[in-house]
C-alpha positions as CSV (number, residue, x, y, z in Angstrom):
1,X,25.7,100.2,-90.4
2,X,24.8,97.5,-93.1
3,X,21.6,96.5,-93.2
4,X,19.9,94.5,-89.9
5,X,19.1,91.3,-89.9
6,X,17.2,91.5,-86.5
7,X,15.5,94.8,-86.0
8,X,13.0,95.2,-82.8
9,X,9.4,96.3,-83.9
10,X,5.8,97.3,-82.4
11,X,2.7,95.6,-83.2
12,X,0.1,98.8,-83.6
13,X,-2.8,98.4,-81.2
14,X,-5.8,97.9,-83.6
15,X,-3.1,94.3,-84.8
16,X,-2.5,93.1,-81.3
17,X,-4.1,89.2,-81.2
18,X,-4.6,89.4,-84.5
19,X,-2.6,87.0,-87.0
20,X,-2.5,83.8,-88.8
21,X,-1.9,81.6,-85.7
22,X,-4.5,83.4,-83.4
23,X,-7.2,83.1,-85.6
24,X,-6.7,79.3,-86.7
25,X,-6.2,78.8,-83.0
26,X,-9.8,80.2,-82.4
27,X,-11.6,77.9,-85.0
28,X,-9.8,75.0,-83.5
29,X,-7.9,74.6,-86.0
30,X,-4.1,75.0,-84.5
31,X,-3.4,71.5,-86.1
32,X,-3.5,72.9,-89.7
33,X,-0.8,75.8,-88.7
34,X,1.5,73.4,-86.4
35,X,1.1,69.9,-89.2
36,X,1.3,72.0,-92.2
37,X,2.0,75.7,-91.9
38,X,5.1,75.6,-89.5
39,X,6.2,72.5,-91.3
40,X,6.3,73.6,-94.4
41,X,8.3,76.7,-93.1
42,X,10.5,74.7,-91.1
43,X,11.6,72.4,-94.2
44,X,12.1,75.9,-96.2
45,X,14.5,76.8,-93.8
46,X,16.0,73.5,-93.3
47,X,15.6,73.4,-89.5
48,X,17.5,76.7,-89.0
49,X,16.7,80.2,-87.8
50,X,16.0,82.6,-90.5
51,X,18.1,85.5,-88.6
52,X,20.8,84.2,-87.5
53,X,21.0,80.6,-88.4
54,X,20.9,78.8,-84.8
55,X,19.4,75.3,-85.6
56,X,17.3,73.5,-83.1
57,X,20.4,71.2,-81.7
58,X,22.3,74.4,-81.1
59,X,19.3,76.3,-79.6
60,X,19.3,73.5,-76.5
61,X,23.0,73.5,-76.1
62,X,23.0,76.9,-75.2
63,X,22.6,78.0,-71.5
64,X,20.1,80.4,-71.3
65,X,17.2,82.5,-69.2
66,X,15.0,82.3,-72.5
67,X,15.4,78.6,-73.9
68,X,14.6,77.1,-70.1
69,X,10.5,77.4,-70.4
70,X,10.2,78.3,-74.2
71,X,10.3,76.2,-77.2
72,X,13.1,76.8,-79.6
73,X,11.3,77.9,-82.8
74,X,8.3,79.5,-84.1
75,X,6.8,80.5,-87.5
76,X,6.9,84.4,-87.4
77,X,4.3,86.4,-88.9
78,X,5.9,89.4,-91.7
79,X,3.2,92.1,-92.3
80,X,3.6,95.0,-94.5
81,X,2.0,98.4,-94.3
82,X,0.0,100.6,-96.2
83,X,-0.8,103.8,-94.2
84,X,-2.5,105.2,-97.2
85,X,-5.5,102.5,-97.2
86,X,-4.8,101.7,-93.7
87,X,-4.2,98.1,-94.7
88,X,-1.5,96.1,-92.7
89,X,-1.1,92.5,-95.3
90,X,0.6,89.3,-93.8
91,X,3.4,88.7,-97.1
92,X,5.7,85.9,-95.5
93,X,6.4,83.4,-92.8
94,X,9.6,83.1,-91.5
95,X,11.0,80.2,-88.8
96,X,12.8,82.1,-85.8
97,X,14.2,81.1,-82.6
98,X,12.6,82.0,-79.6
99,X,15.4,84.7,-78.8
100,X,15.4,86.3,-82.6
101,X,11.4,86.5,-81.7
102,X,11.6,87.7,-78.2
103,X,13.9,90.3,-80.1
104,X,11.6,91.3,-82.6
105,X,8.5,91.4,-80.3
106,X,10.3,93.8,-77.8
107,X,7.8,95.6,-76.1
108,X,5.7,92.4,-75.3
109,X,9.1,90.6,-73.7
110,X,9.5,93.9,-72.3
111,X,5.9,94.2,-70.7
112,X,4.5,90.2,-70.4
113,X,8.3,87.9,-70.4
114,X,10.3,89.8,-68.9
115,X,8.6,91.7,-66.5
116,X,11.5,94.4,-65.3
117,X,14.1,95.5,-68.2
118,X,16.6,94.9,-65.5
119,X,17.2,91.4,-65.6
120,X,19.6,89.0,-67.3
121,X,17.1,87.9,-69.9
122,X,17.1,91.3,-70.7
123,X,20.2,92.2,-71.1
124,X,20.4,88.4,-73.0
125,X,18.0,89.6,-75.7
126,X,20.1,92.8,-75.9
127,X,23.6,91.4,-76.6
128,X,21.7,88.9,-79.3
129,X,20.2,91.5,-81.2
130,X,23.9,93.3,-81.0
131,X,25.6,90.1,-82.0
132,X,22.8,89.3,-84.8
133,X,23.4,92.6,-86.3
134,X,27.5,92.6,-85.5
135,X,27.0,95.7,-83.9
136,X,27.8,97.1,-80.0
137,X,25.2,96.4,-77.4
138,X,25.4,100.9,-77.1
139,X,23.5,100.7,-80.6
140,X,21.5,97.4,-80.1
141,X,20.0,99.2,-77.0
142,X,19.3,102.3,-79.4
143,X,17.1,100.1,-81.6
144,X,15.2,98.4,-78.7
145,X,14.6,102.4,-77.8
146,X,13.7,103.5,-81.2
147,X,11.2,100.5,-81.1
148,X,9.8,101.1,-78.0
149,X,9.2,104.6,-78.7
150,X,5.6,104.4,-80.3
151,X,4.9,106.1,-83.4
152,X,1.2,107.5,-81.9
153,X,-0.1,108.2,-86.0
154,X,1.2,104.4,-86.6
155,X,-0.8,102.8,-83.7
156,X,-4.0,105.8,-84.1
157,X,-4.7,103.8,-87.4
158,X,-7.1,101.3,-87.5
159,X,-5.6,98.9,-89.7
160,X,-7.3,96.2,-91.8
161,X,-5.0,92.8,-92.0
162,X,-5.0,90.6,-95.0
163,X,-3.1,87.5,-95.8
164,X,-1.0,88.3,-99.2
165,X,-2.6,86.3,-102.1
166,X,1.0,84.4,-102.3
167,X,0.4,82.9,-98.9
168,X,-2.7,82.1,-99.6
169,X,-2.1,80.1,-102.9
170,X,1.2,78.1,-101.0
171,X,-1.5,77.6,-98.0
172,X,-5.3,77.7,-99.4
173,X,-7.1,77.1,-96.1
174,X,-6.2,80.4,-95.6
175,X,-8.4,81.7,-98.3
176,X,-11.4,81.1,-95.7
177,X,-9.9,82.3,-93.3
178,X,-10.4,86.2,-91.7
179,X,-8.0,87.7,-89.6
């Protein structure tokens, strides 16, 4: 299989809550991530998914379980990890659709959005990471299960997060800020 362009991941436990957005939210300042942060990101990508291209017209066109309460983007959050000094770093943004992030963030959609694996949103987020990754739904279902099966060292760690010095000279506000 070529390389994935939508690969299903855990948060470990010691990261949950903690990110860019989170933390600007808590100060009050969600204005400076959704006026200048997700902006910026958005005009980067020109208006379109970074995983599998959907734009924001396209998103609302289609009929779906996800897109009926959810809106169609967000700025997604890459970390990076360094087991040896237990030190998880923020290097990128990224915009995604909703689905490519309910995709990523598998075990919450599992546990919080979705509820019951049985459903038809379910199974939605399923066929989109097999058709992201132009694979069957048989090995789209083996990455949600590979994903969901924790890696117990992985989430015993308690990591430190950091925002990668790039991100903090494109956005300096986040210089003061600490996850």
């Amino acid at each position: 299989m070529s390389k994935l362009k939508l690969q299903p991941e855990m948060t470990p436990y010691s990261l949950r809550n903690r990110s860019i957005y989170s933390t600007l939210r808590k100060f009050g300042l969600r204005c400076y991530w959704e006026g200048v942060i997700r902006r910026t990101i958005a005009q980067e990508a020109e208006g379109r998914c970074q995983i599998c291209a959907v734009s924001r017209s396209s998103a609302y066109n289609r009929v779906s379980h996800l897109e009926e309460i959810l809106p169609w983007a967000c700025c997604h959050e890459i970390w990076r990890y360094d087991r040896k000094n237990k030190k998880a770093t923020i290097v990128n943004l990224k915009l995604i659709c909703r689905r490519c992030n309910l995709s990523i963030h598998i075990g919450k959609s599992a546990s919080v959005f979705l509820g019951n694996v049985k459903t038809d949103a379910w199974n939605e987020l399923i066929a989109h990471i097999a058709q992201v990754n132009e694979t069957s739904i048989s090995e789209a279902n083996k990455l949600v299960n590979n994903a969901l099966s924790r890696d117990d060292i992985f989430d015993d760690i308690e990591w430190t997060p950091v925002i990668s010095k790039r991100l903090q000279k494109k956005f300096p506000a986040l210089q003061l800020i600490e996850l």
